[in-house]
LOGU-607826 format. One record per residue: y, z, x of N, C-alpha, C, O, CB in turn. Coordinates in nm, 3 decimals, padded with zeros to 5 digits, always signed. Atoms other than C-alpha are relative to their C-alpha. Glycine has a CB too. Example, Ala and Ser with C-alpha at 12.3 -4.5 7.8 and 13.67 -1.06 7.14 Angstrom:
BEGIN
+---------+---------+---------+----------+---------+---------+---------+---------+---------+---------+---------+---------+----------+---------+---------+
| n.north |    n.up |  n.east | ca.north |   ca.up | ca.east | c.north |    c.up |  c.east | o.north |    o.up |  o.east | cb.north |   cb.up | cb.east |
+---------+---------+---------+----------+---------+---------+---------+---------+---------+---------+---------+---------+----------+---------+---------+
| -00.119 | +00.000 | +00.089 |  -00.450 | +00.780 | +01.230 | +00.120 | +00.000 | +00.090 | +00.118 | +00.066 | +00.194 |  +00.003 | +00.125 | -00.099 |
| -00.119 | -00.006 | -00.082 |  -00.106 | +00.714 | +01.367 | +00.109 | +00.073 | -00.077 | +00.220 | +00.090 | -00.026 |  +00.046 | -00.142 | +00.041 |
+---------+---------+---------+----------+---------+---------+---------+---------+---------+---------+---------+---------+----------+---------+---------+
//
This chain:
BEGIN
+---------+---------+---------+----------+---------+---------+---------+---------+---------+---------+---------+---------+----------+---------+---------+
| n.north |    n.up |  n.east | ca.north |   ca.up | ca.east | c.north |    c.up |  c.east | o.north |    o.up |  o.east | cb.north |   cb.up | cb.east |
+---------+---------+---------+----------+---------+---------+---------+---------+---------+---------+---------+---------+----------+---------+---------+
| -00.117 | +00.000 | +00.084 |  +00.000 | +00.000 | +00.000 | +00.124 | +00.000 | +00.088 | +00.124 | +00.081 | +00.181 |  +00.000 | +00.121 | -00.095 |
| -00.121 | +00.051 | -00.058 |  +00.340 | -00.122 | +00.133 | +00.132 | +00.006 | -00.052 | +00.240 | +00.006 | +00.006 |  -00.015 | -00.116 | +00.018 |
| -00.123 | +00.026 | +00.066 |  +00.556 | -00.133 | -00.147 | +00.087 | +00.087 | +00.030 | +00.065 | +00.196 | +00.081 |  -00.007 | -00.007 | -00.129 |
| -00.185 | -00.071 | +00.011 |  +00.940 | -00.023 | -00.160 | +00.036 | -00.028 | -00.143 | +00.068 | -00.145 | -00.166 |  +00.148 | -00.096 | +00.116 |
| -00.037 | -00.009 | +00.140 |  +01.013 | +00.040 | -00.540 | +00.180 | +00.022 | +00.019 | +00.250 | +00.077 | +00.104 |  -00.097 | +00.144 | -00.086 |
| -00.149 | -00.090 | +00.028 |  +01.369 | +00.083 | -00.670 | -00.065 | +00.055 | -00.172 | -00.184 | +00.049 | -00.204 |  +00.201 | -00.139 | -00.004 |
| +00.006 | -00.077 | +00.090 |  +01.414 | +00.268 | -01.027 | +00.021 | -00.103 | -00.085 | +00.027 | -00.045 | -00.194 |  +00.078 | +00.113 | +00.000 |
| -00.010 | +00.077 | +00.039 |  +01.461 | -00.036 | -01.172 | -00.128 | -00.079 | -00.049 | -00.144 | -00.146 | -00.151 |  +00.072 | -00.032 | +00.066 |
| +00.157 | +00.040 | +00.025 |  +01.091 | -00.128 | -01.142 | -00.091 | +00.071 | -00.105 | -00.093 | +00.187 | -00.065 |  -00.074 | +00.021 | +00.128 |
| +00.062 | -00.076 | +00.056 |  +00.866 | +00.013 | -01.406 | -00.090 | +00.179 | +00.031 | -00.200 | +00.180 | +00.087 |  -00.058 | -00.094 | -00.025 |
| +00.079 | -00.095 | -00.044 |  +00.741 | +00.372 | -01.360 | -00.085 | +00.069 | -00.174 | -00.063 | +00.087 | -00.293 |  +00.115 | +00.118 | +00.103 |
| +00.135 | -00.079 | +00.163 |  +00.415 | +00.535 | -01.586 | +00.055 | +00.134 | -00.040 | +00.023 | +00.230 | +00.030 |  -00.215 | +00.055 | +00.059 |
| -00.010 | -00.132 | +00.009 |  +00.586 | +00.825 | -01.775 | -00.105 | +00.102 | -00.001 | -00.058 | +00.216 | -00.005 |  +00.057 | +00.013 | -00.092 |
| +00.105 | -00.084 | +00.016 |  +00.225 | +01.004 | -01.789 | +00.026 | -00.001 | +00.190 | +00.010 | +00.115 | +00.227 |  -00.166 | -00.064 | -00.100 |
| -00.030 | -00.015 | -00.140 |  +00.301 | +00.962 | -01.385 | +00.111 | +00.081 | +00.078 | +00.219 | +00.036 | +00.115 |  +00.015 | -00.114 | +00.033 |
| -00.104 | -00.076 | -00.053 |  +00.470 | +01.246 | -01.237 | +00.100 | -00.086 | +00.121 | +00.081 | -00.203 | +00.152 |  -00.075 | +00.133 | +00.061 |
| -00.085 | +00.049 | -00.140 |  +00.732 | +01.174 | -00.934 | +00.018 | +00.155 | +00.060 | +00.034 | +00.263 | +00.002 |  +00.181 | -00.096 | -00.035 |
| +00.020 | -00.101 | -00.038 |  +00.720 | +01.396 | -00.698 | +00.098 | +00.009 | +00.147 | +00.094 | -00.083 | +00.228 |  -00.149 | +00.014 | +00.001 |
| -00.075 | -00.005 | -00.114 |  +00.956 | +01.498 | -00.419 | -00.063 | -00.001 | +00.144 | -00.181 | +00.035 | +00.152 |  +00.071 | +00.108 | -00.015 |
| +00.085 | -00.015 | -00.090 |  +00.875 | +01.473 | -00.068 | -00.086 | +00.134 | +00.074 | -00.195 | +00.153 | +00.128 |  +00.063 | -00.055 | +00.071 |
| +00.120 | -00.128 | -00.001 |  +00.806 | +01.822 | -00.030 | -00.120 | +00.085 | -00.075 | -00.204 | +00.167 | -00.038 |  +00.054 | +00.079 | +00.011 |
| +00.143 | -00.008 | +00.079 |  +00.588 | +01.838 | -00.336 | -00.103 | -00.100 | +00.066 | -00.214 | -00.056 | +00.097 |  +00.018 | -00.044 | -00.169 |
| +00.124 | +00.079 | -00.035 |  +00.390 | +01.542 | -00.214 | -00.060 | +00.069 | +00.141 | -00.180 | +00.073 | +00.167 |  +00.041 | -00.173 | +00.021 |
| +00.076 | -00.047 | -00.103 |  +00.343 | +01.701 | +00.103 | -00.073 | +00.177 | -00.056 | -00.132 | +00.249 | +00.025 |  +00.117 | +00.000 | +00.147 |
| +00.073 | -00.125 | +00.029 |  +00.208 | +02.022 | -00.052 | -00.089 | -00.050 | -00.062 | -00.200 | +00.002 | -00.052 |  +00.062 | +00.111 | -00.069 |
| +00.135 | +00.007 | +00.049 |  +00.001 | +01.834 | -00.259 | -00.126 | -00.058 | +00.040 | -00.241 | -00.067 | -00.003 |  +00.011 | -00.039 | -00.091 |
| +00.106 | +00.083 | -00.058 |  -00.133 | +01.643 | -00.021 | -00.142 | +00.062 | +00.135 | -00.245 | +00.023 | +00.190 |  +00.105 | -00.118 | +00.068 |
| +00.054 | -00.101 | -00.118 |  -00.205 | +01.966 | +00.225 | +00.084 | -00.053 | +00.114 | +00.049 | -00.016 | +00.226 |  -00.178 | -00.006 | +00.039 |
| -00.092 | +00.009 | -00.166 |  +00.052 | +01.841 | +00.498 | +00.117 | -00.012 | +00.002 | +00.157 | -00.042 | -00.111 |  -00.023 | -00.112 | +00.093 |
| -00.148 | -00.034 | -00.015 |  +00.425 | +01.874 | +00.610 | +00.042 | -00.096 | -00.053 | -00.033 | -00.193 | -00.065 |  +00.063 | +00.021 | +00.129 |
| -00.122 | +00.111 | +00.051 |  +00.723 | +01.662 | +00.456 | -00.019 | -00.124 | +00.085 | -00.031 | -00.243 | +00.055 |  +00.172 | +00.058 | +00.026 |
| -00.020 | +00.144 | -00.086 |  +00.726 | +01.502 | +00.822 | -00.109 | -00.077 | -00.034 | -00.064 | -00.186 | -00.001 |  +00.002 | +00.009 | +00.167 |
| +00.118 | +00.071 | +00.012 |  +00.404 | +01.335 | +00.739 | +00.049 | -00.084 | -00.077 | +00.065 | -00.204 | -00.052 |  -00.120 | +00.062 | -00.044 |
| -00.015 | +00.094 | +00.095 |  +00.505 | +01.230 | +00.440 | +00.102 | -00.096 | +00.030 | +00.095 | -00.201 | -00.034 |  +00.023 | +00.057 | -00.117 |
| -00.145 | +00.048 | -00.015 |  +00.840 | +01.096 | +00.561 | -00.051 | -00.128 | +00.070 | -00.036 | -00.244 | +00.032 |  +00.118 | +00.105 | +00.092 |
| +00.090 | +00.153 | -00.069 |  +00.619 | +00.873 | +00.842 | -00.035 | -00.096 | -00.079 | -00.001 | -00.214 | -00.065 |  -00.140 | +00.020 | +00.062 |
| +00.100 | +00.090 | +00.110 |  +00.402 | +00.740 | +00.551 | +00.130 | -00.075 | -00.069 | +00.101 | -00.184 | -00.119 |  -00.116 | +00.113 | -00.136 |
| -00.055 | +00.076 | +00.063 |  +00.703 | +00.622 | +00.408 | +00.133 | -00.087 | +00.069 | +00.198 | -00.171 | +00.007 |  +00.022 | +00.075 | -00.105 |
| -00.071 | +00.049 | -00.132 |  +00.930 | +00.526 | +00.741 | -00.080 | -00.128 | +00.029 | -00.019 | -00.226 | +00.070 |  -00.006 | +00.115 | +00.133 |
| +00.109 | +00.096 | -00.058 |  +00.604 | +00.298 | +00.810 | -00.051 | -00.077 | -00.107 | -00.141 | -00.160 | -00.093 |  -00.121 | +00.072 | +00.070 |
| +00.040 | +00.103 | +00.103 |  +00.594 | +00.157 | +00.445 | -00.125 | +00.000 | +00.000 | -00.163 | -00.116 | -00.016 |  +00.044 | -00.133 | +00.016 |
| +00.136 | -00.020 | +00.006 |  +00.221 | +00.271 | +00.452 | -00.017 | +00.061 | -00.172 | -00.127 | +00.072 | -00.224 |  -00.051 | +00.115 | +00.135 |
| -00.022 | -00.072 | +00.169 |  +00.308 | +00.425 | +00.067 | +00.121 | -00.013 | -00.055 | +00.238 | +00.000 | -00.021 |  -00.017 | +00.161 | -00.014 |
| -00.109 | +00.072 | +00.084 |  +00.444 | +00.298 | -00.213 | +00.111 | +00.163 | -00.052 | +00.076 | +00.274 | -00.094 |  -00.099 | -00.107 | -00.169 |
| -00.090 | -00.097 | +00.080 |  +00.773 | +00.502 | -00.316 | +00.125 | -00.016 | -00.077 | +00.142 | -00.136 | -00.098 |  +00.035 | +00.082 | +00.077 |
| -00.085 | +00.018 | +00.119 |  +01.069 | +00.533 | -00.558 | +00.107 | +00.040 | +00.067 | +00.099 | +00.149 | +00.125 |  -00.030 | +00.076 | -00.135 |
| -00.173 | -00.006 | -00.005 |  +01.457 | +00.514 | -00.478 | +00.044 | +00.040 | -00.105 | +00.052 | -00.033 | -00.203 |  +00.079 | -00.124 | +00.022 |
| -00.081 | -00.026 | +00.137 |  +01.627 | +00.732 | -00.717 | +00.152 | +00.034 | +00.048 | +00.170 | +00.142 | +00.104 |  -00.070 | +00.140 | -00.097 |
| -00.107 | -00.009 | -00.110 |  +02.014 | +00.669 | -00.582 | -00.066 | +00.012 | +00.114 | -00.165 | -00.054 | +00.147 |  +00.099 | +00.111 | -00.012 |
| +00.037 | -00.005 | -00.169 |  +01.974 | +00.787 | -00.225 | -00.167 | +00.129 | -00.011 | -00.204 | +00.171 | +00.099 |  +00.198 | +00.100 | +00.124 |
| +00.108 | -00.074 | -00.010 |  +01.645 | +01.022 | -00.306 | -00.096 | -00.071 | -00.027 | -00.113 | -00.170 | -00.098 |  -00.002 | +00.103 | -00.065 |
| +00.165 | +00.081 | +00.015 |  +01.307 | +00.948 | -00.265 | -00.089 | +00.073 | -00.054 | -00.096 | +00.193 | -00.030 |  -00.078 | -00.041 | +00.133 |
| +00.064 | -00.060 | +00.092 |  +01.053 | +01.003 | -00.515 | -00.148 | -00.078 | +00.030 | -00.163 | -00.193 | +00.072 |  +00.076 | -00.013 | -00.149 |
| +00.137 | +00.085 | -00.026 |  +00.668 | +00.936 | -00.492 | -00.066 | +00.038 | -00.124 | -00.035 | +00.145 | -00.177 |  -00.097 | +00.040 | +00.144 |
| +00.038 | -00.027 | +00.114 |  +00.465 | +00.916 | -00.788 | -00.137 | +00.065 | +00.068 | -00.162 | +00.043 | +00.186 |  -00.002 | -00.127 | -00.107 |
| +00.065 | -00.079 | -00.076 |  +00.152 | +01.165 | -00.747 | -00.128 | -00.108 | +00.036 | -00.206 | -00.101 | +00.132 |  -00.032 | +00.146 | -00.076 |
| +00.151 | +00.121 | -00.042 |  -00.121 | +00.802 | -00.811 | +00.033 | -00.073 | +00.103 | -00.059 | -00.133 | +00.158 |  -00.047 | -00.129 | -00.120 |
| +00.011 | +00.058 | -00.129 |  +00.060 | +00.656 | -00.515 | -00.104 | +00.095 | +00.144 | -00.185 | +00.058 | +00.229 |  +00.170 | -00.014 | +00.037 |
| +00.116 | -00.105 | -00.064 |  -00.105 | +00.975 | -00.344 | -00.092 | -00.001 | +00.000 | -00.140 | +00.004 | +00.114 |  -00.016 | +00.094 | -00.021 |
| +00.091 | +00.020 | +00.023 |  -00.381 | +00.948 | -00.472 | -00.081 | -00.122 | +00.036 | -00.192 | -00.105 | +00.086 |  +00.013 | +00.025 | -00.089 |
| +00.025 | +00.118 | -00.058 |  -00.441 | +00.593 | -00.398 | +00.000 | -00.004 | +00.121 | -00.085 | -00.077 | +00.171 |  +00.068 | -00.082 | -00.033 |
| +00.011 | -00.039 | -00.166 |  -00.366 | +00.697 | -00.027 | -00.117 | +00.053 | +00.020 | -00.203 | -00.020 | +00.068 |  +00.104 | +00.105 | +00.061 |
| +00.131 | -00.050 | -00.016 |  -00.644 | +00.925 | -00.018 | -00.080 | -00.077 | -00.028 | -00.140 | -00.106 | +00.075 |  -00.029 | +00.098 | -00.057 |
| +00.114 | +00.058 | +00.009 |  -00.882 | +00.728 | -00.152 | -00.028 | -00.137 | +00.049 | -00.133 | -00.191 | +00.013 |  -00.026 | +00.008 | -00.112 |
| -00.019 | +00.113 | -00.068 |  -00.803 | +00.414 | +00.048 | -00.027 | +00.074 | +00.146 | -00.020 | -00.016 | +00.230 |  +00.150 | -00.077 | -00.031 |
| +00.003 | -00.088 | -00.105 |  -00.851 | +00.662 | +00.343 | -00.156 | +00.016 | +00.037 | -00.210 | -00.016 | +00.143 |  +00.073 | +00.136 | -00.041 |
| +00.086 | -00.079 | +00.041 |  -01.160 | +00.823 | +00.207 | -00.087 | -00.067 | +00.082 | -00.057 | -00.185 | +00.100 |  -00.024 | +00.020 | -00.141 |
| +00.058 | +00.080 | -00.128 |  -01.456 | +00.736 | +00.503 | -00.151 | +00.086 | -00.104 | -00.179 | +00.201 | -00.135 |  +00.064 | +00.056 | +00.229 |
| +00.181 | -00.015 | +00.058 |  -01.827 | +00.748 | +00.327 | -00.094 | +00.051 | +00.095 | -00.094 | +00.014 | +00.212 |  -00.078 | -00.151 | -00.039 |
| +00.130 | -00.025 | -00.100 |  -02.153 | +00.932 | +00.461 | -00.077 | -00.088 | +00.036 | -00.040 | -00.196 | -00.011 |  -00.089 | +00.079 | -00.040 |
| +00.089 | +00.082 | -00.070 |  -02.411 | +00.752 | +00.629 | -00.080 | -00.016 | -00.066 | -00.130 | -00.127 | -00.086 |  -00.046 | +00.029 | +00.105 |
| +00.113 | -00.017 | +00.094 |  -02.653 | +00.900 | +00.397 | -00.020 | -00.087 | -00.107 | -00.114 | -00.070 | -00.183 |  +00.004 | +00.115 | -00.054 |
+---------+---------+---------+----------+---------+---------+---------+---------+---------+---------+---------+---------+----------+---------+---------+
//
């Protein structure tokens, strides 16, 4: 995922937005993390004016694009 949203683009009201320090709590890791992930356009996020908002299924979609399978 790559995208750069503005507020202008459709967002899912059943889809929270979540600040960068919520996403990093929900994700288990610091803001800076999150800030990389979105410095590096590796996760899609939301321009609201000058704040940035991440919805929590862009998260989610990270993780599980991540997610590395057993052998078993």
């Amino acid at each position: 995922m790559t995208a750069h949203r503005t507020t202008e683009e459709r967002h899912s009201p059943g889809d929270p937005l979540l600040t960068v320090a919520e996403a990093g709590e929900y994700l288990g890791t610091g803001e800076r993390f999150i800030r990389r992930l979105i410095t590096e356009r590796r996760i899609t996020f939301i321009e609201v004016g000058k704040h940035v908002r991440l919805e929590r299924s862009a998260l989610d979609a990270l993780v599980d694009a991540d997610r590395v399978h057993s052998q078993r």
